[in-house]
mmCIF file of the N, C-alpha and C atoms, coordinates in Angstrom:
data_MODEL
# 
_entry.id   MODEL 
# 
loop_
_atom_site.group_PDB 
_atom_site.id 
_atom_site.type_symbol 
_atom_site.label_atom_id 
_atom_site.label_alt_id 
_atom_site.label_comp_id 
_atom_site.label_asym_id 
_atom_site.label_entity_id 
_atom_site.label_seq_id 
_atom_site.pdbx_PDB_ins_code 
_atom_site.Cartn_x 
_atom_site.Cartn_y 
_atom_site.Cartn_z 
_atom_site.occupancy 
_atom_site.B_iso_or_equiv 
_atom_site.pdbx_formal_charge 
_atom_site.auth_seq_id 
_atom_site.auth_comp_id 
_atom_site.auth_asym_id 
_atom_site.auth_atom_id 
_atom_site.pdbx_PDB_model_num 
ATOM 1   N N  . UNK A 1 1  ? 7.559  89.715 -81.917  1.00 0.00 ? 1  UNK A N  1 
ATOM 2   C CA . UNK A 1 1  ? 8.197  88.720 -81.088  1.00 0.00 ? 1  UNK A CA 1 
ATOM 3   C C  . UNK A 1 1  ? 8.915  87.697 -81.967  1.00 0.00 ? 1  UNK A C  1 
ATOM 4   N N  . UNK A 1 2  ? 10.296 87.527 -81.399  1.00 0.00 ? 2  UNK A N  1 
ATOM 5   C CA . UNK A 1 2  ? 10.820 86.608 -82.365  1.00 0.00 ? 2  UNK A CA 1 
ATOM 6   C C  . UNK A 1 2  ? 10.645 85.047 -82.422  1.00 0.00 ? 2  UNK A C  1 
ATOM 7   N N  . UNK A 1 3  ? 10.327 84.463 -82.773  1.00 0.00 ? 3  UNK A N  1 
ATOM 8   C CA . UNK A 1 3  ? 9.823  83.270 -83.192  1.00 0.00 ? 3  UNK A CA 1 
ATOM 9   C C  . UNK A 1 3  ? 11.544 82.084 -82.692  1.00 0.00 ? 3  UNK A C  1 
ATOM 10  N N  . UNK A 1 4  ? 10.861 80.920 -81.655  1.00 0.00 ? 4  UNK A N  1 
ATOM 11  C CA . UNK A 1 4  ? 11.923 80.118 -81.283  1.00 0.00 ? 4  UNK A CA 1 
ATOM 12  C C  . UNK A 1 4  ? 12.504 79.093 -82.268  1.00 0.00 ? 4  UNK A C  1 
ATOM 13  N N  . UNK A 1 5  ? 13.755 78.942 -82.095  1.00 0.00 ? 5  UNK A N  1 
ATOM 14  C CA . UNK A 1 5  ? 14.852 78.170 -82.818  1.00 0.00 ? 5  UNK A CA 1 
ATOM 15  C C  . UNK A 1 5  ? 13.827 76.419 -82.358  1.00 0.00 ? 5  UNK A C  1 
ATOM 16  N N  . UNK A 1 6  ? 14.344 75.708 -82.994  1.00 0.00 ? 6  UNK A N  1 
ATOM 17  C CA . UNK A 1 6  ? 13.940 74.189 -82.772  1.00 0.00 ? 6  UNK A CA 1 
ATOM 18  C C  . UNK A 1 6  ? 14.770 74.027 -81.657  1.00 0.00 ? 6  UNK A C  1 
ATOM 19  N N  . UNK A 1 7  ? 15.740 74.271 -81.287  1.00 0.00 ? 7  UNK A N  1 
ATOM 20  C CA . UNK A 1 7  ? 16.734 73.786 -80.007  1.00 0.00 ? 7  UNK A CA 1 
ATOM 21  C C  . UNK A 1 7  ? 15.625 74.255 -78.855  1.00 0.00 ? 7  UNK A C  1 
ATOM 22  N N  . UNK A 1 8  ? 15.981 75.685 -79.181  1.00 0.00 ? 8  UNK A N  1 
ATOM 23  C CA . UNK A 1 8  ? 15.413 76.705 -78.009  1.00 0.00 ? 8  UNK A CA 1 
ATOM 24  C C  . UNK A 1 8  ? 13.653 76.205 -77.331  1.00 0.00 ? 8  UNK A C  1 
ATOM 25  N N  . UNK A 1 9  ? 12.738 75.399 -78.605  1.00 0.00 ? 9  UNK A N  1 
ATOM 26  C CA . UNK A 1 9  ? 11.681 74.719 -78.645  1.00 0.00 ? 9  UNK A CA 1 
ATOM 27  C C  . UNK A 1 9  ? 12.055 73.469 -78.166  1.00 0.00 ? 9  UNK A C  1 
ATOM 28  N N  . UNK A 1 10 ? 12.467 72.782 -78.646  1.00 0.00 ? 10 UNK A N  1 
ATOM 29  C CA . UNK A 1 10 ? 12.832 71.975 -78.087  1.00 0.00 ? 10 UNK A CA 1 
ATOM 30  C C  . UNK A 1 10 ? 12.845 71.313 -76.762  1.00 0.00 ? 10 UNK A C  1 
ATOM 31  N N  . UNK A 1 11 ? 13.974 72.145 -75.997  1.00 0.00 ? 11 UNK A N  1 
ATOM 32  C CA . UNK A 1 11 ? 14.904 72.320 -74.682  1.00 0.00 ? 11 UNK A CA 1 
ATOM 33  C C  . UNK A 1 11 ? 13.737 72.502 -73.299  1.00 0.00 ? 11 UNK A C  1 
ATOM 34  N N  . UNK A 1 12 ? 12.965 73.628 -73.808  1.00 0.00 ? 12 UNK A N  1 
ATOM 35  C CA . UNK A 1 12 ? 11.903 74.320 -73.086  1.00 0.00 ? 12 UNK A CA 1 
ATOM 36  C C  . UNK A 1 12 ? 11.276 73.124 -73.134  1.00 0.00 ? 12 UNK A C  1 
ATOM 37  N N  . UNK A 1 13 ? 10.360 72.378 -74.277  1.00 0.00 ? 13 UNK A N  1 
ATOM 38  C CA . UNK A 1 13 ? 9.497  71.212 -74.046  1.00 0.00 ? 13 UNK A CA 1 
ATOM 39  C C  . UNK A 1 13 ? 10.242 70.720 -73.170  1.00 0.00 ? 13 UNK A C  1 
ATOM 40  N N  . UNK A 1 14 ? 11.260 69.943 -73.129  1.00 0.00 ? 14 UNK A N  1 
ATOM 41  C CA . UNK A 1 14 ? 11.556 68.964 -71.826  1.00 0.00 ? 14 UNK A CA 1 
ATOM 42  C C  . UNK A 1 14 ? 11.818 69.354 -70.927  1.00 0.00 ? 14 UNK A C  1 
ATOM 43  N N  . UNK A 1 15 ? 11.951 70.800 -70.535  1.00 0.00 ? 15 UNK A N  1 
ATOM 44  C CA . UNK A 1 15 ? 11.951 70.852 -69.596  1.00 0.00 ? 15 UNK A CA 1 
ATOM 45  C C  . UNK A 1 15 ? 10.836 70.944 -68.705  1.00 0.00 ? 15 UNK A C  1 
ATOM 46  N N  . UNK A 1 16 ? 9.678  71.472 -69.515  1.00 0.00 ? 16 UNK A N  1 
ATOM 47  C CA . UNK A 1 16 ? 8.199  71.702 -69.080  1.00 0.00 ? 16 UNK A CA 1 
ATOM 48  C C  . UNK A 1 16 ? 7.826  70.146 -68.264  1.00 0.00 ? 16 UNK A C  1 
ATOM 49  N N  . UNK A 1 17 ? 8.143  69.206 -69.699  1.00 0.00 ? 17 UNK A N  1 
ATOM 50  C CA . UNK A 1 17 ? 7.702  67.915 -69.182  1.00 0.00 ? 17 UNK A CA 1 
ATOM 51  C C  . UNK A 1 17 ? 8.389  67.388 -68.094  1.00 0.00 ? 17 UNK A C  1 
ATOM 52  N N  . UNK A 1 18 ? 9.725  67.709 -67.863  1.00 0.00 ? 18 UNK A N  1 
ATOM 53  C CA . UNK A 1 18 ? 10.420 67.530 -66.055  1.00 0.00 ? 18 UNK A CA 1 
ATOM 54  C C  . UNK A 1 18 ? 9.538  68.409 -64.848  1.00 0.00 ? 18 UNK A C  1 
ATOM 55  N N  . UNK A 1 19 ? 9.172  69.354 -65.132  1.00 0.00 ? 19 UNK A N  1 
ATOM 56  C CA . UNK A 1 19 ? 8.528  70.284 -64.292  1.00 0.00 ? 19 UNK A CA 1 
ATOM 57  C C  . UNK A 1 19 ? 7.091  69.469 -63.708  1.00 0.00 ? 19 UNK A C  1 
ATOM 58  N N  . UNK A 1 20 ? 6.286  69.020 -64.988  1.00 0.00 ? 20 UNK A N  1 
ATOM 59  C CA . UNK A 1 20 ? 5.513  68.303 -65.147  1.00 0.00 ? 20 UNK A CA 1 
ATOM 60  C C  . UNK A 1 20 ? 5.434  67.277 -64.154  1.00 0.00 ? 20 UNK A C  1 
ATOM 61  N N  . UNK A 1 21 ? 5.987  66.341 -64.698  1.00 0.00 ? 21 UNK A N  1 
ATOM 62  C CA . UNK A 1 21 ? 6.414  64.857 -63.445  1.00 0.00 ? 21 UNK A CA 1 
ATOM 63  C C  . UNK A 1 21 ? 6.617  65.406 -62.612  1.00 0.00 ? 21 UNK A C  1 
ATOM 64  N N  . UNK A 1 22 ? 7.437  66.402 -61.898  1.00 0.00 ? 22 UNK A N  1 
ATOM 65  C CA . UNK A 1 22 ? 8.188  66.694 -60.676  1.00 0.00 ? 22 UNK A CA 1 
ATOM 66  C C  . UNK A 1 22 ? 6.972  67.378 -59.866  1.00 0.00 ? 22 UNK A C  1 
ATOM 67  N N  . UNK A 1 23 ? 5.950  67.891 -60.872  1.00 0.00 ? 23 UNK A N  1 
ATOM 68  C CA . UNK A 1 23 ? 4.370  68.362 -59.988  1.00 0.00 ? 23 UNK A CA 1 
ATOM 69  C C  . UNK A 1 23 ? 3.391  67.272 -59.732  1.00 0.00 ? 23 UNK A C  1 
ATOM 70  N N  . UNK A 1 24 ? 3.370  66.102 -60.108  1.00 0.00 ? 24 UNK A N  1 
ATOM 71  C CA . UNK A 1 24 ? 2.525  65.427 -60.066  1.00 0.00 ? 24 UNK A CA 1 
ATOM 72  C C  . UNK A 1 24 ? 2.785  64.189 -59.336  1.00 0.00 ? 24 UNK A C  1 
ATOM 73  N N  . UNK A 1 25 ? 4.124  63.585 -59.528  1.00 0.00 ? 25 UNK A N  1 
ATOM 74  C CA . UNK A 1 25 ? 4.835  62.771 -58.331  1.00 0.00 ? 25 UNK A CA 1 
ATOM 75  C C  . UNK A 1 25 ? 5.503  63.437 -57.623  1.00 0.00 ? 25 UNK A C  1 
ATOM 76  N N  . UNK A 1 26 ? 4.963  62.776 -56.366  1.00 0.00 ? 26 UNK A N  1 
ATOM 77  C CA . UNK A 1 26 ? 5.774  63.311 -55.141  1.00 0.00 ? 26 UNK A CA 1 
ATOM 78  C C  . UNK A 1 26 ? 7.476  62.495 -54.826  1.00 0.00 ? 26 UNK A C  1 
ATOM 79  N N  . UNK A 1 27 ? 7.651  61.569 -55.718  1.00 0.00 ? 27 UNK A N  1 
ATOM 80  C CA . UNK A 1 27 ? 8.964  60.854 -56.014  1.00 0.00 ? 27 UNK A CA 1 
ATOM 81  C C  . UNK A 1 27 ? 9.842  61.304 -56.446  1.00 0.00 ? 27 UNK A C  1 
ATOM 82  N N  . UNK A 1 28 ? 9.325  62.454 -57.303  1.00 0.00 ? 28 UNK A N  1 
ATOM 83  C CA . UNK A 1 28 ? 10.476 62.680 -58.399  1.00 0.00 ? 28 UNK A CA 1 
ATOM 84  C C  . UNK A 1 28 ? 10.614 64.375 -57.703  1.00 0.00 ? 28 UNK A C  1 
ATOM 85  N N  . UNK A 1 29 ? 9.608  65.093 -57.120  1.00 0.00 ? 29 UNK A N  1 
ATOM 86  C CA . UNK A 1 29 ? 9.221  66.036 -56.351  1.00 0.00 ? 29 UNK A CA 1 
ATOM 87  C C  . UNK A 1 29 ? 10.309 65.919 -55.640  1.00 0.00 ? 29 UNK A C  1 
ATOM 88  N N  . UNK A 1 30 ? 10.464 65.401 -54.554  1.00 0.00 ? 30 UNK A N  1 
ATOM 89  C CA . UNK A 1 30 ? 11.637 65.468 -53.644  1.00 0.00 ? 30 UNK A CA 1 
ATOM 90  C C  . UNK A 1 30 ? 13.288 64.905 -54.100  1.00 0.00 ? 30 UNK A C  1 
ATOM 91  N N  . UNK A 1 31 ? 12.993 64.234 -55.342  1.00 0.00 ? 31 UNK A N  1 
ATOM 92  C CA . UNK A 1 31 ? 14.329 63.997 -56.021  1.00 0.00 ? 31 UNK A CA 1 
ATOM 93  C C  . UNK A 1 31 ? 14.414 64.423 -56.967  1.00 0.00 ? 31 UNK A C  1 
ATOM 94  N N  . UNK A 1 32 ? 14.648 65.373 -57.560  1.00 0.00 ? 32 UNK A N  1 
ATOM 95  C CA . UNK A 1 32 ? 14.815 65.985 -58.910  1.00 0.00 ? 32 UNK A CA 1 
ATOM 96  C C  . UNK A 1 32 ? 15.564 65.147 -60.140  1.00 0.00 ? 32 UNK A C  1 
ATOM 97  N N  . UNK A 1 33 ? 14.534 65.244 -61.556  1.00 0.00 ? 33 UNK A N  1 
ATOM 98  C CA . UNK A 1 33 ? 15.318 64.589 -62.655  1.00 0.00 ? 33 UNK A CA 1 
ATOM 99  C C  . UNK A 1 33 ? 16.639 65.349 -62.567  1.00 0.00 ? 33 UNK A C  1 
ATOM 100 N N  . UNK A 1 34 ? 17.654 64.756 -62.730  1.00 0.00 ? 34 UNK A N  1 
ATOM 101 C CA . UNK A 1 34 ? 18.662 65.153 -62.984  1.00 0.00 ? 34 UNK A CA 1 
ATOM 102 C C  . UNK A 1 34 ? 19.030 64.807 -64.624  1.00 0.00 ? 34 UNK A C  1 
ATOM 103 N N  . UNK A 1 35 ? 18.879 63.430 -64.796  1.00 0.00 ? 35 UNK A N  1 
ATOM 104 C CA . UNK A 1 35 ? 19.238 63.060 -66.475  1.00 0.00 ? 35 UNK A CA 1 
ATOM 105 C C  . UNK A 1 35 ? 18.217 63.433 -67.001  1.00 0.00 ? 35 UNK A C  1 
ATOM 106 N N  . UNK A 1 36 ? 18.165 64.529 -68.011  1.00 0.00 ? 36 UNK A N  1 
ATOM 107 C CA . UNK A 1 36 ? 17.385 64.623 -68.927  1.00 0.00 ? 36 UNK A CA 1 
ATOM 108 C C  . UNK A 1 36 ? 17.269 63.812 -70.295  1.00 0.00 ? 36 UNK A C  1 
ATOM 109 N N  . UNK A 1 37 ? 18.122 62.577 -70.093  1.00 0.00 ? 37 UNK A N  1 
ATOM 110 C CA . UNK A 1 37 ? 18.568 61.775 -71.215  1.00 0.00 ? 37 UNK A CA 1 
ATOM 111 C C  . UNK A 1 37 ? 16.710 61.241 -72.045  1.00 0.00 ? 37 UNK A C  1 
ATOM 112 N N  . UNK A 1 38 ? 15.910 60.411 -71.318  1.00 0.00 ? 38 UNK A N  1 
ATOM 113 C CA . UNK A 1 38 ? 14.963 59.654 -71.363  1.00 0.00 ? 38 UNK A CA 1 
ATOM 114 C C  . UNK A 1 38 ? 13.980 61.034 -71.769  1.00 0.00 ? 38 UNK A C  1 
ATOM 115 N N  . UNK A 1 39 ? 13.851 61.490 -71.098  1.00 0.00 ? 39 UNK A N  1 
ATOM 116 C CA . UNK A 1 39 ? 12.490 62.930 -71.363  1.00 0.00 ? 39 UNK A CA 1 
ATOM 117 C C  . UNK A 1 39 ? 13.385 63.269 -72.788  1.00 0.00 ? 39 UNK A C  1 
ATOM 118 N N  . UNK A 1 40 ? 14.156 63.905 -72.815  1.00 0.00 ? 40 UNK A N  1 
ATOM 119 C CA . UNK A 1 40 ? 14.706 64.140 -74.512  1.00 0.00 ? 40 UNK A CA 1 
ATOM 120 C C  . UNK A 1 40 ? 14.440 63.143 -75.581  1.00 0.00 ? 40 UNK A C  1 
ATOM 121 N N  . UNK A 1 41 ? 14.875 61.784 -75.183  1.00 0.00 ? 41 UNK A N  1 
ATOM 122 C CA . UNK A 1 41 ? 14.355 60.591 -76.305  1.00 0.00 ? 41 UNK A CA 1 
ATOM 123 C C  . UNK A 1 41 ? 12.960 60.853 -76.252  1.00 0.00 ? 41 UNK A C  1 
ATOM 124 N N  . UNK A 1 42 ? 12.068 61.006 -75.846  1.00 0.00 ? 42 UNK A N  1 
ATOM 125 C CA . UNK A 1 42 ? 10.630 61.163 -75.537  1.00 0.00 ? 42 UNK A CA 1 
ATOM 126 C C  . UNK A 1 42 ? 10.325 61.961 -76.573  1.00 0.00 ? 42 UNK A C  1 
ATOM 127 N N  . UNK A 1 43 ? 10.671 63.326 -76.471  1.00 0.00 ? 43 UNK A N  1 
ATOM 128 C CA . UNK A 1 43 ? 10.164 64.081 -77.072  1.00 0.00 ? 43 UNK A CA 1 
ATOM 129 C C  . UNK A 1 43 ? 11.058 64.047 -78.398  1.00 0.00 ? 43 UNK A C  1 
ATOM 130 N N  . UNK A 1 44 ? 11.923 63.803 -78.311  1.00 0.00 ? 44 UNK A N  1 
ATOM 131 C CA . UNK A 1 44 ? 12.637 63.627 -80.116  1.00 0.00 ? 44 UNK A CA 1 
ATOM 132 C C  . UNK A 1 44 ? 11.377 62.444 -81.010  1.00 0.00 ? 44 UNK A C  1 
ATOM 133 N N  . UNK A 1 45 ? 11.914 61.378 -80.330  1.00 0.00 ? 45 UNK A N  1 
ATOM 134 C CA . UNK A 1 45 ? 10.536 60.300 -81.050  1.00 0.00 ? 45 UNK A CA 1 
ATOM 135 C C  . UNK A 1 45 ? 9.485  60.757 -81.491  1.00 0.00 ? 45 UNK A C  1 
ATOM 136 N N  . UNK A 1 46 ? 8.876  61.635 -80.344  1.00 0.00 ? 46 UNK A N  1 
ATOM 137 C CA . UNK A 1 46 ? 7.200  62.247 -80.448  1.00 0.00 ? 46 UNK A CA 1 
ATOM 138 C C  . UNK A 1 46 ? 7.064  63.316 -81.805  1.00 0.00 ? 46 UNK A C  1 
ATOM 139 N N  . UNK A 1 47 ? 8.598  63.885 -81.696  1.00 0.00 ? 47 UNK A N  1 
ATOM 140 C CA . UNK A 1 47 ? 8.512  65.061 -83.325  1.00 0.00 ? 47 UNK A CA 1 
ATOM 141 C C  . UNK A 1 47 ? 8.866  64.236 -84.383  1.00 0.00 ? 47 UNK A C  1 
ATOM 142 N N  . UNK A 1 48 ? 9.246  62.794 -84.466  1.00 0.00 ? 48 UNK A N  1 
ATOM 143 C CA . UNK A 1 48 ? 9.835  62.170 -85.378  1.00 0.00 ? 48 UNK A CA 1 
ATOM 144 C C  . UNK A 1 48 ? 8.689  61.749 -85.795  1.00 0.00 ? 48 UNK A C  1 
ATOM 145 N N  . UNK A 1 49 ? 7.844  61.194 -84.921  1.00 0.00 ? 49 UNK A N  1 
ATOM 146 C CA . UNK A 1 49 ? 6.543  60.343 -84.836  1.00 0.00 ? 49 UNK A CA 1 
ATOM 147 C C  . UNK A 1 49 ? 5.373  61.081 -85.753  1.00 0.00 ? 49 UNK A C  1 
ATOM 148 N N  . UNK A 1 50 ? 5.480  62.146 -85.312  1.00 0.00 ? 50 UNK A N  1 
ATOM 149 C CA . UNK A 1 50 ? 4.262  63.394 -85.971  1.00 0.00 ? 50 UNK A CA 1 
ATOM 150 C C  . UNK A 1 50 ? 4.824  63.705 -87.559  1.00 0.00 ? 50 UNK A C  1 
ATOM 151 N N  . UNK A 1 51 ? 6.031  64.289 -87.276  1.00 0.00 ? 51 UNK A N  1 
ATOM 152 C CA . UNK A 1 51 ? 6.705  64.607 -88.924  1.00 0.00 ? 51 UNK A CA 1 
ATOM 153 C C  . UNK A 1 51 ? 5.915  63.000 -89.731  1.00 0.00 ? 51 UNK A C  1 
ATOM 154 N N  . UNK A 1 52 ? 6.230  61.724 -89.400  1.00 0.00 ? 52 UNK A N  1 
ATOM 155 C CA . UNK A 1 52 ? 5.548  60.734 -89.544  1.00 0.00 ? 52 UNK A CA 1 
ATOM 156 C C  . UNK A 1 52 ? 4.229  60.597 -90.469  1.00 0.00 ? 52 UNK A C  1 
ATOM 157 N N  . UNK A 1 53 ? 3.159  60.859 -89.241  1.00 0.00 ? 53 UNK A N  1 
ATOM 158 C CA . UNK A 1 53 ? 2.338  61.151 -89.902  1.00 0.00 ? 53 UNK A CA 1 
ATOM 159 C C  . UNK A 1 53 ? 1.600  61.879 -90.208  1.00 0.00 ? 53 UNK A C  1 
ATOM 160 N N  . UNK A 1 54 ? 2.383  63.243 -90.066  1.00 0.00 ? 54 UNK A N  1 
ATOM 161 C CA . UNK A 1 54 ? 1.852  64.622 -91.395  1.00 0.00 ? 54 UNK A CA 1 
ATOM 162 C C  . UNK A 1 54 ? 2.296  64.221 -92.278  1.00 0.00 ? 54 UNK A C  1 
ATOM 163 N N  . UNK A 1 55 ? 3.156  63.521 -92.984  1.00 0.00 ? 55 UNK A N  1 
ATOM 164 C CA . UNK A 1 55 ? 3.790  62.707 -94.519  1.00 0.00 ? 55 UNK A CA 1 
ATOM 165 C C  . UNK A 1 55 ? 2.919  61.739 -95.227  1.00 0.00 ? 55 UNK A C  1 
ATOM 166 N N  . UNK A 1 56 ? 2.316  61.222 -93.960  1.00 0.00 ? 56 UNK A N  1 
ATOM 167 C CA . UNK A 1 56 ? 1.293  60.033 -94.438  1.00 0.00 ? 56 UNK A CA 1 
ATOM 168 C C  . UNK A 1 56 ? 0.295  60.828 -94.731  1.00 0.00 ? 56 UNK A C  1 
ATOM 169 N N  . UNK A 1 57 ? -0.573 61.533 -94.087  1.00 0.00 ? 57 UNK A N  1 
ATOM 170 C CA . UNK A 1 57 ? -1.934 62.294 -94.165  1.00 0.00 ? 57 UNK A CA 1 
ATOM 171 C C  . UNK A 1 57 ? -1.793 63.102 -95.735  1.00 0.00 ? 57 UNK A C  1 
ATOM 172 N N  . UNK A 1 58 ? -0.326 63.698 -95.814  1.00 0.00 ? 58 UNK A N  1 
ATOM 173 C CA . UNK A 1 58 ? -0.217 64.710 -97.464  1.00 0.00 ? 58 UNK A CA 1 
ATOM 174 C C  . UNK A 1 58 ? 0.060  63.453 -98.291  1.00 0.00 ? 58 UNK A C  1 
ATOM 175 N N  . UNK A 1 59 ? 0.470  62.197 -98.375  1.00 0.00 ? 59 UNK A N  1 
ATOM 176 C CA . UNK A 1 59 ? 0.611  61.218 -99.464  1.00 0.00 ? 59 UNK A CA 1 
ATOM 177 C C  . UNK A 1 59 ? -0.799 60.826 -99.775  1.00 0.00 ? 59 UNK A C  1 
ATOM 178 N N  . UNK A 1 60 ? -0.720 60.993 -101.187 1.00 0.00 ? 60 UNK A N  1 
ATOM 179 C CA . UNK A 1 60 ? -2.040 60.603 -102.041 1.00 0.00 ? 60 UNK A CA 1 
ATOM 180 C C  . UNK A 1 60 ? -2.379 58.713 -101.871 1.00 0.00 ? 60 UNK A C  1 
ATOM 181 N N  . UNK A 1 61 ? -3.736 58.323 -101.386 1.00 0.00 ? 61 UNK A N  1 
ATOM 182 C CA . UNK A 1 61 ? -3.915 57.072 -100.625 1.00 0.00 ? 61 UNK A CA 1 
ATOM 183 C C  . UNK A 1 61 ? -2.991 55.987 -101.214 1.00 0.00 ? 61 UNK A C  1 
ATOM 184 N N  . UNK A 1 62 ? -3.340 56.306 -102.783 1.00 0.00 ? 62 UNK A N  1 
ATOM 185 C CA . UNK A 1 62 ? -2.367 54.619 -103.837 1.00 0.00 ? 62 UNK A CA 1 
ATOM 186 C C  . UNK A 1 62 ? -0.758 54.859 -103.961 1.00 0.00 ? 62 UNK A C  1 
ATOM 187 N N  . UNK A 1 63 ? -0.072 55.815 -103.276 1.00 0.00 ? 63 UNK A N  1 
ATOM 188 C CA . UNK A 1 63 ? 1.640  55.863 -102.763 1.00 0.00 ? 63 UNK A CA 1 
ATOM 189 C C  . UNK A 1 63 ? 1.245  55.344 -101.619 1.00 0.00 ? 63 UNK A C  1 
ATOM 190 N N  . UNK A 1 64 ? 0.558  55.246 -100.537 1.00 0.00 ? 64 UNK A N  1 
ATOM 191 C CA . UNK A 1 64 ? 0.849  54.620 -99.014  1.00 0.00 ? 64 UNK A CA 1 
ATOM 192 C C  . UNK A 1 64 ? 0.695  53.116 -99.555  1.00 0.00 ? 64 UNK A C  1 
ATOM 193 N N  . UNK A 1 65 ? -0.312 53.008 -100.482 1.00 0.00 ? 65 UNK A N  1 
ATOM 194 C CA . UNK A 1 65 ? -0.850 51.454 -100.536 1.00 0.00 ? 65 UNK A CA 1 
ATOM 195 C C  . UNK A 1 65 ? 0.085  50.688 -101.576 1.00 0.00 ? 65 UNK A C  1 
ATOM 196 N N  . UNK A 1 66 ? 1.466  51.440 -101.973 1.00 0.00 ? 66 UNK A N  1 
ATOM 197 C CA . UNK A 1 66 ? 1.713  50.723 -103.155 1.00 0.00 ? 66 UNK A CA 1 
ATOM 198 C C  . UNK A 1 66 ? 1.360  50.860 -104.825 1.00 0.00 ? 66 UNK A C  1 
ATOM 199 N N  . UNK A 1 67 ? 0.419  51.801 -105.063 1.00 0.00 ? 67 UNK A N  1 
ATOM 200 C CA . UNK A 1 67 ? 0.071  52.184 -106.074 1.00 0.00 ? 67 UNK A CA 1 
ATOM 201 C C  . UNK A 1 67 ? -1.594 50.602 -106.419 1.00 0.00 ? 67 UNK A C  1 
ATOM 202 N N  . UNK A 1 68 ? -1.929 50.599 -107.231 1.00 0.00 ? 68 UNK A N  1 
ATOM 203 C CA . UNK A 1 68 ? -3.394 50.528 -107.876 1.00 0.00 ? 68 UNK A CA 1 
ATOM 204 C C  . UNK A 1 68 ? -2.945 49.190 -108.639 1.00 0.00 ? 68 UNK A C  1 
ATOM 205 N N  . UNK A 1 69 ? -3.810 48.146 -108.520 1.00 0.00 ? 69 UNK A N  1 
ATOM 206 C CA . UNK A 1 69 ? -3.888 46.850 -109.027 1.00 0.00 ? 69 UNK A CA 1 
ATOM 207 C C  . UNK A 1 69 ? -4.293 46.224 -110.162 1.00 0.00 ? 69 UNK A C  1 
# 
């Protein structure tokens, strides 16, 4: 099985997460997201956020802190 592009990953996440809201409120249920603008910032942040701190977790403690006194 071929393994998804970041777009193709991507795209699918927000859309899951529209599907999502649209099952759980009955607001958005009878009105469909149409702008996917806000759910996309969402999830861009959230991979920006993580890349984040998997960088922090692999930096050795005295690079986060500035180095040793």
């Amino acid at each position: 099985m071929k393994e998804k592009s970041f777009t193709e990953a991507f795209y699918e996440c927000t859309e899951e997460v529209a599907q999502v809201l649209e099952k759980h409120f009955e607001v958005i249920k009878f009105n469909p997201i149409e702008d996917m603008e806000r759910i996309n910032n969402l999830v861009d942040q959230e991979i920006l956020d993580g890349g984040r701190r998997q960088l922090r977790k692999s930096q050795p403690q005295h690079q986060i802190n500035g180095g040793s006194k």
